[in-house]
C-alpha positions in Angstrom: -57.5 30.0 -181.5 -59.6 28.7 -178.9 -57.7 27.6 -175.3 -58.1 24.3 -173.7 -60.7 26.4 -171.1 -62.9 27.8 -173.6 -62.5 24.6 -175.4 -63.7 22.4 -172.0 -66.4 25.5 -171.5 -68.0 24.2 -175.3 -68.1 20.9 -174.2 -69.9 21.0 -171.1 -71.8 23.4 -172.6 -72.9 20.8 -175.3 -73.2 18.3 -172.1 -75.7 20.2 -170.5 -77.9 20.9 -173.7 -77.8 17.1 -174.4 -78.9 16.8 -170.9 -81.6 19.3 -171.2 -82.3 17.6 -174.3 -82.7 14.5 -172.4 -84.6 16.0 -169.3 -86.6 17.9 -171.4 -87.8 14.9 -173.7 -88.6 13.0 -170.4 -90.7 15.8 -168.8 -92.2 15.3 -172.3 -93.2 11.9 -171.8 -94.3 12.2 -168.9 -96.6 15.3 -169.9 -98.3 12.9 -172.6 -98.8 10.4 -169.9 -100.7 12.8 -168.0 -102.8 13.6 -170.9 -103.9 10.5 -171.5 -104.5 9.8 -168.0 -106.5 13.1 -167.8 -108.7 12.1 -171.0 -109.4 8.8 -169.4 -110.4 10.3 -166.5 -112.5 13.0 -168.2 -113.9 10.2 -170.2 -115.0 7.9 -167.1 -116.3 11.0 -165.4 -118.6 11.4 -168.4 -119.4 7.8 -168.1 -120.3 8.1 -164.4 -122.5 11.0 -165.4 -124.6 9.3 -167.9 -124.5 6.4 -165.3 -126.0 8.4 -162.6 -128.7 10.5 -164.2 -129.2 6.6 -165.6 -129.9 5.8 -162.2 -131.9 8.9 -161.4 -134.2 7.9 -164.2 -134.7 4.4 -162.9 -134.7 5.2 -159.0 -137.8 7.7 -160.0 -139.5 5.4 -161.9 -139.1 3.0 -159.4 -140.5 5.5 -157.0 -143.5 6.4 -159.3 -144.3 3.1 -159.4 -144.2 2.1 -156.1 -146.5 5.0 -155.2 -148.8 3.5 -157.7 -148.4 0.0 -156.5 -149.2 1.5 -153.0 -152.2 3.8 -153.9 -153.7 0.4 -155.8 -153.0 -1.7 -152.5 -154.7 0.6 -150.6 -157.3 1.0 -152.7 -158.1 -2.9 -152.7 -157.3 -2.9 -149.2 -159.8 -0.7 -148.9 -162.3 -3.3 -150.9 -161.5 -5.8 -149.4 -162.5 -4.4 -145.9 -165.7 -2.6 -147.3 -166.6 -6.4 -148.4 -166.0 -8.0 -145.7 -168.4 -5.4 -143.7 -171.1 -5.8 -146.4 -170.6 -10.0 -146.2 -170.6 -9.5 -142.5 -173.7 -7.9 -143.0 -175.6 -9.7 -145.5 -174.9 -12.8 -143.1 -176.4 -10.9 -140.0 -179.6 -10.3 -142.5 -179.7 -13.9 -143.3 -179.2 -14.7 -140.3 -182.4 -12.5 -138.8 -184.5 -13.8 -141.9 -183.8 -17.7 -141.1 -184.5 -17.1 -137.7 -187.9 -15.4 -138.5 -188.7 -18.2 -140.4 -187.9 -20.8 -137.9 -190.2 -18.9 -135.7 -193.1 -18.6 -138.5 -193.0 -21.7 -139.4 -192.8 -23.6 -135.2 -195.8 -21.0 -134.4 -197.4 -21.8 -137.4 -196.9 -25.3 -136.8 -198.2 -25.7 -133.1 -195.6 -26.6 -132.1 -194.9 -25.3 -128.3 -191.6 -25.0 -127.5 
């Protein structure tokens, strides 16, 4: 026969594995929590990932075109000035030619100014 002290012994003995039971079934818990949490975060890093090459994709396009944009603006910048000098021209040379004329047409005239 078992004595009241072994007999106590058994039951905190079967105290402590229900708590361990208990404990062990909240550590438990809490370890699925953290896995979840630690999927969600491996799944928002993989969002953020495809997010920012996203962005690197659009930020050199956007660059590309720009550059584009700028070597067109200069170019027509470019025109425009070589136009203007060649109008700027052309009106000096219209200019000269009216004036000969003028002066042709009083001297032909006699006209004495």
């Amino acid at each position: 026969m078992l004595g009241d002290k072994d007999i106590n012994k058994i039951i905190n003995a079967v105290k402590e594995y229900n708590d361990l039971l208990q404990k062990s079934s909240v550590v438990m818990d809490r370890l699925a929590e953290t896995k979840k949490q630690w999927d969600t975060l491996l799944s928002d890093r993989d969002t953020l990932r495809a997010e920012s090459e996203r962005m690197n994709r659009f930020i050199a396009q956007f660059k590309e075109d720009y550059q584009n944009f700028h070597a067109r603006e200069s170019q027509w910048v470019n025109s425009v000035a070589d136009l203007h000098s060649r109008l700027q021209f052309m009106v000096d040379e219209l200019n000269t030619i009216v004036s000969h004329h003028r002066q042709n047409s009083v001297e032909g005239s006699g006209v004495i100014h």
